[in-house]
N, C-alpha and C positions, 0 to 999 in steps of 0.2 A: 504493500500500500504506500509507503513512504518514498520507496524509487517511481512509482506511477506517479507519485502527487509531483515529486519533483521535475521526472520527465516532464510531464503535461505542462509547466512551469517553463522550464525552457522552452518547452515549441511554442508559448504564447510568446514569449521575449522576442524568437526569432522572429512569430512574424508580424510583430508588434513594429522589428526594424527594417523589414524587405521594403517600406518604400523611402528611408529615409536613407545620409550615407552608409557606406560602406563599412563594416562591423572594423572595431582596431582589434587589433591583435591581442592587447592585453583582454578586450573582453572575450575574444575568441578561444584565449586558451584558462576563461577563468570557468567560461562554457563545458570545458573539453575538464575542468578539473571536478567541476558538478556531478556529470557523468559518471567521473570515477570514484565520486562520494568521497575527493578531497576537500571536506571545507575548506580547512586553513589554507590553503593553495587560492582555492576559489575567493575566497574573501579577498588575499591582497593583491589576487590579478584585479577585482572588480575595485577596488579601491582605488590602483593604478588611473582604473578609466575613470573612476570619479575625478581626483586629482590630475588628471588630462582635459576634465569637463566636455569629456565624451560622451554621451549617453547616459546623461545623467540619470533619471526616473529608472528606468532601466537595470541601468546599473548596483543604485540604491536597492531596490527589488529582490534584486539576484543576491545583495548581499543578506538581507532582510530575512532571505529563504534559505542559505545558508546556516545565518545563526543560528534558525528555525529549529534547522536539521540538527543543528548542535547543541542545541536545548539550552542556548544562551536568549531567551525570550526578551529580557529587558534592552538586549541590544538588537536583537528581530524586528523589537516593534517602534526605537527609536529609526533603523531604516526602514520601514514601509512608510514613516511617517515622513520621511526625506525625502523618498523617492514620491510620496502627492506633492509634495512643496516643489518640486522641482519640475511635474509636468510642466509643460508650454503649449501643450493642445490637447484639449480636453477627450480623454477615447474613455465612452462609461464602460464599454468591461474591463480595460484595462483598469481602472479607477476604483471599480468594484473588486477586480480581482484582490486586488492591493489591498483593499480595505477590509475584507476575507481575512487574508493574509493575519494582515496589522491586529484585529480583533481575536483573533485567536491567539497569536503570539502573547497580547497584553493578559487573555484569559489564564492562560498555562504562566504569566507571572506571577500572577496573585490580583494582577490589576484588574478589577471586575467593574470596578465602576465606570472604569477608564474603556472597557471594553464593549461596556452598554450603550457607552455615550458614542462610539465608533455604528455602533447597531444602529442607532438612534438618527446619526445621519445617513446611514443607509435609506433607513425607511423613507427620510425626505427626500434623498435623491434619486431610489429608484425602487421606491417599493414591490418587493415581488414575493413568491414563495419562499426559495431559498434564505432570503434575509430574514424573513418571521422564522420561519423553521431554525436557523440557526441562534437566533436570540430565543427562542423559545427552549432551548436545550441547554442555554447557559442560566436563564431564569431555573428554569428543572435543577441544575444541577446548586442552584442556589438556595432552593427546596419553597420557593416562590410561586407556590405551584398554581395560584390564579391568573400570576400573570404571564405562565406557561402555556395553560390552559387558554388564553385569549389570545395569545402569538401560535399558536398550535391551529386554532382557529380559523387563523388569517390565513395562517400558509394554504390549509387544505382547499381553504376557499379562493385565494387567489393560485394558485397549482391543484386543478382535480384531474391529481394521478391514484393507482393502484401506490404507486412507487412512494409519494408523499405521504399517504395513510396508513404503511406499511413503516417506514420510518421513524413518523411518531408512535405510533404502538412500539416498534423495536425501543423506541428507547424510555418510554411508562415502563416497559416488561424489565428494562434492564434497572430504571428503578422500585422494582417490585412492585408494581403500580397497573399491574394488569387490566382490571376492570377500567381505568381510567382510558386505557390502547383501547378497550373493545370499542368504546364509541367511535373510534377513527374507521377502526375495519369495519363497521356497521355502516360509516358513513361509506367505503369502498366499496361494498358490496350492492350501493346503487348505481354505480358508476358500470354504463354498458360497455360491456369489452368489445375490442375491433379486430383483432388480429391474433394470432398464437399469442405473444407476449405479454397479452392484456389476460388472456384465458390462464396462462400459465399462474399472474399478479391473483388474479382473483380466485385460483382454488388456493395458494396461499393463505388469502385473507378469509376464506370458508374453514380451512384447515387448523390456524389460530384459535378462530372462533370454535373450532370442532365440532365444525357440523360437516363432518365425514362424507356424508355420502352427497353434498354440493361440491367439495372438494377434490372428488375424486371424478365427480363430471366434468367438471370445468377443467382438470389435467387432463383427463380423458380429450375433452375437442382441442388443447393445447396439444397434446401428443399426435394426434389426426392432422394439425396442422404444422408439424415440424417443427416441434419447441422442444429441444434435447433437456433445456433445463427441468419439464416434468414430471421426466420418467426419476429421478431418485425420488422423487416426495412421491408420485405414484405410486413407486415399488412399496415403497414404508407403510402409505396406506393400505396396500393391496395385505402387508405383513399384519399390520393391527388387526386388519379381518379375517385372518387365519387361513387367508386365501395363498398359500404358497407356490402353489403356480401359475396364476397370476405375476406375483413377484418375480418371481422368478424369469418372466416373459419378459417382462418389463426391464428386468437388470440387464441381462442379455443383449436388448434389445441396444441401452443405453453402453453396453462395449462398442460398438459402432461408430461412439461420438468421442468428443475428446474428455469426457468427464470419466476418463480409465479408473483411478481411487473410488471414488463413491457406489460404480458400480460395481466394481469387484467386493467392495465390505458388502452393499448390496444380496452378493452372491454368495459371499460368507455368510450374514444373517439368515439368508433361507438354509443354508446346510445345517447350521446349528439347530435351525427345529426343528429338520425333519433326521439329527441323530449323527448325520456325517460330519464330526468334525475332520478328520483329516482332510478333506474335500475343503472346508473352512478353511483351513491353514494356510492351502495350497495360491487361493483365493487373496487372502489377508496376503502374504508372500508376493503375488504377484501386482496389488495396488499397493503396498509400500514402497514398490519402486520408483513414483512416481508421485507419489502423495505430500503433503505442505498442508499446515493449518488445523484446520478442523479434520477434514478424512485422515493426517496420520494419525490425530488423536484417535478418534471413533476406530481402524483399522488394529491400533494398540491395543487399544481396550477389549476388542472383540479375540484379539488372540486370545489374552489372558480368561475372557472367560471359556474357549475353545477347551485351552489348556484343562479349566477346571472341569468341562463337560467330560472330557478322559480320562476324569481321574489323576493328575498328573498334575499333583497339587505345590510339588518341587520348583516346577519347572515353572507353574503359575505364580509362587512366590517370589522366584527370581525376577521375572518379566513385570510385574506389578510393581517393584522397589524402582525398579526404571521407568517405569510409567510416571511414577508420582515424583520421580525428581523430575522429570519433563513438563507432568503436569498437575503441580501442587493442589490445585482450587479444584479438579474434579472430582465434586461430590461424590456420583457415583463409585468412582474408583478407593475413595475414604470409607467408604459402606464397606464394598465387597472385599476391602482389604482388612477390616476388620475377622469377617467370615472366614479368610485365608489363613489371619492368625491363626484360627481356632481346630484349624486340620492337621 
């Protein structure tokens, strides 16, 4: 996530400057240091270009996103605020990008008021979803939660996406705040889908809600129309209803696409209930080759309970002590590693 954000970050810089001169060198190679996630390189080529009063807005920017990177915040968000002082022609995404930027840098300081008030001119200069949505998650995290609740509002209402409604839920649920997410997805689930990717959004927001058997329609005409992302939440549903060939259909299907980790655990899950762990194994074995994030966790986790399904409660202890130095906070894995003790 943090080399996407910064890619996408340079390619606006580039071509923020294709109609203006010719890029100088120093910023070219403080570009080229970005890339290689050299801050300090990065910082004093872009520096260079300050102090050459080259591209300046620009410049400031790059170094802004740097310190970002380097979790030096209070000097992040003193350049985002150099690089607005410094525009000479007004570009609002480039302006808004920046001020993105600047607002969350002063957030991750401690400076929240200072980062409301960056919000605050958002709203007057270009009120949209994204800027409710984003003040509305620093209000949340502020535990502000009416005036969450009223910038949460805005967003959905000025952005009526799957995607919007799903985001504020994601982040109630993340502060245990579930019931306060359902009204968003309740609010999604009037929103008529147009395409695969909308069908795909809205058994999502069916699935949340747990109402299964919408959820599994709306995957269903998302999978009919070519939406690889489906087929694992499909599979799962297909797995809660004890439907294993189904799932099974479905996992398979989704080796075809480039989501190879989800659906191989996929394919591990169905063996595990119908008894074949070693078939699991084989499964797990062949999506950790390729798995990051969430599916190496879930791929992990599902060894270890493999392991225990054979008996082979050794082998499950070993694999579990590695789990949990990987992955501290999974509850589940705290459960069943207690149970492990006890064999």
């Amino acid at each position: 996530m943090r080399k996407a954000l910064l890619l996408a970050a340079c390619l606006l810089a580039v071509s923020l400057a294709g109609c203006g001169k010719e890029q100088s060198e120093l910023y070219d190679r403080g570009m080229e240091a970005m890339e290689e996630q050299d801050y300090v390189t990065a910082i004093g080529m872009f520096q260079g270009a300050v102090d050459a009063g080259e591209r300046l807005a620009e410049s400031y920017r790059a170094i802004g996103i740097a310190y970002l990177e380097s979790a030096e915040y209070d000097k992040a968000a003193e350049a985002f605020q150099n690089s607005r002082d410094a525009m000479k022609y007004k570009n609002e995404d480039f302006q808004k990008d920046i001020m993105f930027y600047q607002a969350r840098a002063l957030q991750l300081a401690g400076n929240t008021d200072e980062a409301l008030d960056v919000y605050d001119q958002m709203e007057e200069a270009f009120p949209d979803g994204d800027v409710y949505f984003s003040r509305g998650c620093l209000y949340l995290n502020l535990k502000e939660y009416d005036s969450a609740r009223e910038d949460f509002e805005k967003a959905s209402d000025e952005d009526k996406s799957y995607e919007m409604c799903l985001n504020i839920y994601q982040m109630y649920q993340d502060s245990s705040m579930k019931a306060d997410g359902d009204s968003f997805l309740e609010k999604a689930a009037g929103i008529s889908p147009k395409d695969a990717e909308d069908y795909y959004e809205l058994g999502c927001v069916y699935y949340y809600l747990e109402d299964t058997e919408k959820a599994r329609e709306a995957l269903e005409t998302a999978r009919e129309e070519g939406s690889a992302e489906a087929l694992s939440m499909l599979g799962n549903i297909y797995l809660n209803q004890n439907d294993t060939a189904g799932a099974r259909e479905v996992f398979e299907q989704a080796l075809e696409g480039d989501d190879q980790a989800a659906a191989q655990n996929g394919l591990a899950l169905c063996d595990i209930v119908e008894g074949n762990y070693d078939s699991a194994l084989e499964h797990i074995e062949s999506g950790l080759a390729d798995a990051q994030g969430q599916d190496r966790e879930n791929l992990l986790y599902n060894q270890i309970v493999a392991y225990e399904r054979k008996l082979d409660f050794e082998q499950a202890k070993t694999l579990m002590a590695s789990f949990l130095e990987e992955f501290p906070d999974n509850e589940a894995a705290i459960r069943e590693n207690r149970f492990l003790q006890s064999r």
